[in-house]
C-alpha positions in Angstrom: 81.9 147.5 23.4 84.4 147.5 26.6 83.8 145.8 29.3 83.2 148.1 32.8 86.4 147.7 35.1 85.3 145.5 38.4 84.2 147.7 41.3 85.4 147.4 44.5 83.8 147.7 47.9 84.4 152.2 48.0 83.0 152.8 44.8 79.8 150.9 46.3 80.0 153.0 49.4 80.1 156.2 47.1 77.3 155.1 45.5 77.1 153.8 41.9 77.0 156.4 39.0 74.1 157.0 37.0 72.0 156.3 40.3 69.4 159.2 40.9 67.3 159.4 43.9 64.2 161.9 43.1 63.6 162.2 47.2 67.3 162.8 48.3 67.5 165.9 50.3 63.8 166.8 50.4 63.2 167.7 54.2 66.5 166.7 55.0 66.4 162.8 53.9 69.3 160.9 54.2 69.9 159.2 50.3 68.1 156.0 49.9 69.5 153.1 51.1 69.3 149.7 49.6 67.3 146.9 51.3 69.5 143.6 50.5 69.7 142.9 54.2 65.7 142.9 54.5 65.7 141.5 51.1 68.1 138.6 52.7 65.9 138.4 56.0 62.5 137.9 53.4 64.6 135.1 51.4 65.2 133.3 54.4 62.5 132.9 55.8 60.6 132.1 52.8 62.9 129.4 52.2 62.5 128.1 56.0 58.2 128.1 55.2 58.7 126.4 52.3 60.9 123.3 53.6 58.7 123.4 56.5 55.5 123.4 54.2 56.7 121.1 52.1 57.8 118.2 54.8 54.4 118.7 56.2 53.2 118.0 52.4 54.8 115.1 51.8 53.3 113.9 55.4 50.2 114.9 54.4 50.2 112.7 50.8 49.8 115.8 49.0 53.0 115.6 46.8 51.5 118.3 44.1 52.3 120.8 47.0 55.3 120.0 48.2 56.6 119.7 44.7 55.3 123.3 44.5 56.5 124.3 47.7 59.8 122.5 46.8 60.3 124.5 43.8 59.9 128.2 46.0 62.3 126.8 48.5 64.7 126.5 45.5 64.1 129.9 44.3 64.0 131.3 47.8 67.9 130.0 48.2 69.2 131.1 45.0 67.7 134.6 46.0 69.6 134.3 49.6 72.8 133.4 47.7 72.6 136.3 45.0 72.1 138.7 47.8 74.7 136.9 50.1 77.4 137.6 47.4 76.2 140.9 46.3 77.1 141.7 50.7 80.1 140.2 50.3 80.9 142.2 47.2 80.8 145.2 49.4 77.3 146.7 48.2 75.7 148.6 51.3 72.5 147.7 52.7 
């Protein structure tokens, strides 16, 4: 099995193949868009709640929650990076 060629930033901007968007053109829609920079808005400030929450936590002496708050911030910045790269890999949105 070969391994796909890397894209670059125009074959994003012509839109990947295989994509199919069932409501393009009805009533004169633009295509769908993708949402990475809401998706990147939503990470981040999930990340900022959940340091927030979590030094009020640990202030609070309930360490159970900010361990579990702790754990979402970490999830909520891997999110931010994945998207951050897949912007800086010239994917629209």
């Amino acid at each position: 099995m070969a391994a796909e060629p890397r894209r670059s930033r125009e074959d994003y901007g012509a839109g990947l193949p295989d994509h199919h968007d069932p409501t393009a053109g009805i009533g004169g829609a633009p295509p769908a868009r993708s949402a990475l920079t809401l998706r990147a808005v939503l990470a981040a400030f999930g990340l900022a709640v959940s340091v927030g929450g979590a030094v009020l936590a640990v202030t609070a002496g309930v360490t159970w929650f900010a361990i579990v708050l702790a754990v979402i911030a970490v999830v909520a910045l891997l999110d931010l990076l994945w998207i951050l790269y897949r912007k800086y890999r010239g994917e629209p949105g």
